[in-house]
Every structure is written in C-alpha cells, then in structure tokens.
C-alpha positions in Angstrom: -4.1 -3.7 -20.8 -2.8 -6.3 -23.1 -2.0 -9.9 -21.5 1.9 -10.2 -20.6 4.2 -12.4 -18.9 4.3 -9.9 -15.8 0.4 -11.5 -15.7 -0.1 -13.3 -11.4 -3.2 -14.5 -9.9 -3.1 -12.3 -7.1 -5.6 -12.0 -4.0 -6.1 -7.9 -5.0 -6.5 -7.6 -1.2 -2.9 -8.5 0.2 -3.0 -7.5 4.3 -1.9 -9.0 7.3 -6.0 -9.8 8.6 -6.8 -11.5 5.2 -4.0 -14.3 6.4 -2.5 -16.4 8.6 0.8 -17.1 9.1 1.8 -21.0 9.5 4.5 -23.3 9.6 4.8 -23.6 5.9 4.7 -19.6 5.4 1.6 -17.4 4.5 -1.8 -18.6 3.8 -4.4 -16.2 2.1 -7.7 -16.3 3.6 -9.8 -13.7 2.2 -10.3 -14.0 -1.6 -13.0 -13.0 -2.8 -10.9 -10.3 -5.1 -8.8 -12.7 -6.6 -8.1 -11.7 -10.2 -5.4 -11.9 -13.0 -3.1 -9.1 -13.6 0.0 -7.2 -13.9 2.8 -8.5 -10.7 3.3 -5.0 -10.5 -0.2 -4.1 -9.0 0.9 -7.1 -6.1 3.9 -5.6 -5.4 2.9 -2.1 -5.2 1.7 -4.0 -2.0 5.3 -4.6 -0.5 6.3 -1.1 -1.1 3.1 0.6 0.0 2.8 -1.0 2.6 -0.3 -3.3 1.9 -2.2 -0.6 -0.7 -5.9 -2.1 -0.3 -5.9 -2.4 3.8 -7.0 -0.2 6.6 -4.9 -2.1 8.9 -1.1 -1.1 8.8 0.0 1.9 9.9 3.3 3.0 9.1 6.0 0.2 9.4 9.1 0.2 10.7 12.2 1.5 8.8 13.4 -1.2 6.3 10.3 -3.5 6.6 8.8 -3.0 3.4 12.4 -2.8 1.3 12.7 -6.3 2.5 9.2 -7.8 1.2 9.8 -5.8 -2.5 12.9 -7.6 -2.3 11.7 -11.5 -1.4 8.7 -10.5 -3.3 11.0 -9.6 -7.2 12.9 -12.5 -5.9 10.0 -15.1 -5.9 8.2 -13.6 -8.7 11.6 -14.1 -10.5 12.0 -17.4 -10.2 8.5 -18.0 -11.6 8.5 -14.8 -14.1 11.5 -14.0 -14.5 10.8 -11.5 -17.5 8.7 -9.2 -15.4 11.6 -8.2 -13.1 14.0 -8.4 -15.5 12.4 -5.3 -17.4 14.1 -2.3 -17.1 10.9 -0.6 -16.3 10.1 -3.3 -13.7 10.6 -0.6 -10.8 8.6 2.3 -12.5 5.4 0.0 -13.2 5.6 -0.4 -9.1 5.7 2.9 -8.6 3.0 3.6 -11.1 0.9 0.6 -9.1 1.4 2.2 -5.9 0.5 5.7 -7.1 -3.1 4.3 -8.7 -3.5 3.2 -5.0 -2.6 6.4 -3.2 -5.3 8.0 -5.3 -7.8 4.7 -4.7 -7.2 4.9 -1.2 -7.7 9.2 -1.4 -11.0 8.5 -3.3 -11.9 5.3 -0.4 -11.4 7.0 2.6 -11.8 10.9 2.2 -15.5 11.1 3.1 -14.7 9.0 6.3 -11.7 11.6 7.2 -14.0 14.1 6.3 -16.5 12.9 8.6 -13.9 12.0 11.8 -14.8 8.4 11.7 -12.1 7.0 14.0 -11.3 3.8 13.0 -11.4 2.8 9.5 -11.2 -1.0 10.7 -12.5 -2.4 14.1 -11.8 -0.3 16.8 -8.2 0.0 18.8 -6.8 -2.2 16.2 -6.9 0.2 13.1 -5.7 3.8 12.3 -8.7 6.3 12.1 -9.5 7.3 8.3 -7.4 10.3 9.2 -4.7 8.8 10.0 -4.5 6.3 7.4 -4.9 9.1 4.6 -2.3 11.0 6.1 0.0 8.1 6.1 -0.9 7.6 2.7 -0.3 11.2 1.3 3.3 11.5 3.7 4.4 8.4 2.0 3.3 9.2 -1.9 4.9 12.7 -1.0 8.2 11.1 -0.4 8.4 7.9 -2.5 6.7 9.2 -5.8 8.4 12.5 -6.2 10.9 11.5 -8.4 8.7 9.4 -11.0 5.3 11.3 -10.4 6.5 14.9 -9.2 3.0 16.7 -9.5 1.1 13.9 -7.8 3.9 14.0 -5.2 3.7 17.3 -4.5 0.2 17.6 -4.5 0.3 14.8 -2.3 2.5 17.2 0.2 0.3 19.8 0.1 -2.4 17.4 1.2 -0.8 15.9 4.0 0.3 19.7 5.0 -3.6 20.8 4.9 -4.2 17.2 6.9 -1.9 18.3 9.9 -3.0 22.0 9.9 -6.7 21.0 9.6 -7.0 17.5 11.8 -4.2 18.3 13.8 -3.0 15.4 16.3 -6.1 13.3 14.6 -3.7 13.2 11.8 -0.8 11.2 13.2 -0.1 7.9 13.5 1.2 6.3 16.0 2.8 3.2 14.7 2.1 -0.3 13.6 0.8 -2.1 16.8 2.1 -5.8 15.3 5.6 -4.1 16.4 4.9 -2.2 19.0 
C-alpha cells in the first residue's frame, strides 16, 4: 500500500492486558508490534472487538459502537481526511475481515486440538470459543460488504456448534460480568 494521510502509529496489538487504565486515560504497555499504517487496521479493533487478542469474549450490546465512535472522533481531530472519506467505513470493515481470517488461520489448530484457554487459564475463552465468536460476528457484521466471506463464515460457526457443541459458546466478557 501506498503511504496516505489515513497513515497512525499504532500498537498492532490493541487489548485490554497490553494496558493500563490511569487517571489520565489509557496507557499502552505492550509494544513490541508497533508499526505505521492505515487507521483503519486500528479501528477494525473497536468494531471487532480487539482483532489481535485472545482475551475478550463477546461484549456487551453497544460497547464496541461507542469506541468506533470516540475512536473516528479522535482520529478526526488529528486526521481528519481519513474519516472524512466516503469509504472510511468500508476500509474498517475490510480491516476487520483480514482479521477474522488472521484470527481463523491463528487459532484453528488450537480449536482443533481442544486447547481450552487460548490465554491463561479462567481468564480467557478457550480457542473454540474465541473462533466461534469470531466466525458469529463476521457472519453478521460482514454480510452486507463481504457476503461470501460472511456466509462462509456462518457455515463455519454452524459446523463449530454441531461439532464442539457447548465447547463452542461463550459465556461473556468476565470484565463485565
């Protein structure tokens, strides 16, 4: 890709245990991936809900429309031309579909295998449950942009809960629990 203006130094590893939230808002611990690139492949992160990280499960309802929204809304004061494209929302959606498939390429042996925690243990969603997650959620919110990857993503998620059963489901995200 050609350099743009939608260009951020980003940590490429956005999650909730790579930082600590202080009085002064959020500090990034873990950066070790930190890299230049297009803002849409750090939001993708607000929408899918933190796209690089074993440790969310699913979020509550409404959660992760409010960080794409303070998210185009900080990244606008600093860039404004990135969310001011009209394909602003589309390059998101193409962002979190790459990491559907990264995370389908990441974790599949380990689902494969039954590993149950894909993080440390009674703290993270089995690799399972975390690909299921994944494919449910690319099903839904990539149907309209991405329809064959969406629906291929729904017949994956189907084969997940007739084939791994109740190892399939999550069961929340246990920071709101």
């Amino acid at each position: 890709m050609e350099p743009s203006p939608a260009d951020v130094l980003w940590p490429t590893d956005t999650c909730p245990d790579n930082a600590v939230l202080a009085g002064d808002g959020w500090w990034f611990l873990d950066l070790e991936g930190t890299d230049v690139g297009h803002a849409a492949l750090a939001a993708a992160s607000t929408v899918l809900p933190f796209a690089t990280c074993w440790c969310v499960f699913d979020p509550p309802p409404g959660l992760t429309d409010e960080f794409f929204a303070a998210f185009t809304a900080g990244l606008g004061s600093h860039a404004p031309e990135a969310v001011a494209a009209p394909d602003w929302p589309r390059h998101v959606t193409a962002a979190c579909a790459a990491y559907v498939s990264f995370n389908t390429a990441w974790f599949l042996d380990g689902a494969n295998e039954g590993r149950p925690s894909a993080g440390p243990a009674g703290r993270s969603p089995s690799y399972r449950q975390l690909l299921t997650s994944r494919w449910r959620w690319g099903a839904l919110a990539l149907r309209d942009d991405f329809p064959a990857l969406s629906a291929a993503l729904r017949a994956a998620a189907g084969w997940a809960s007739r084939t791994w059963g109740g190892d399939a489901e999550t069961t929340g995200c246990p920071a709101f629990r």
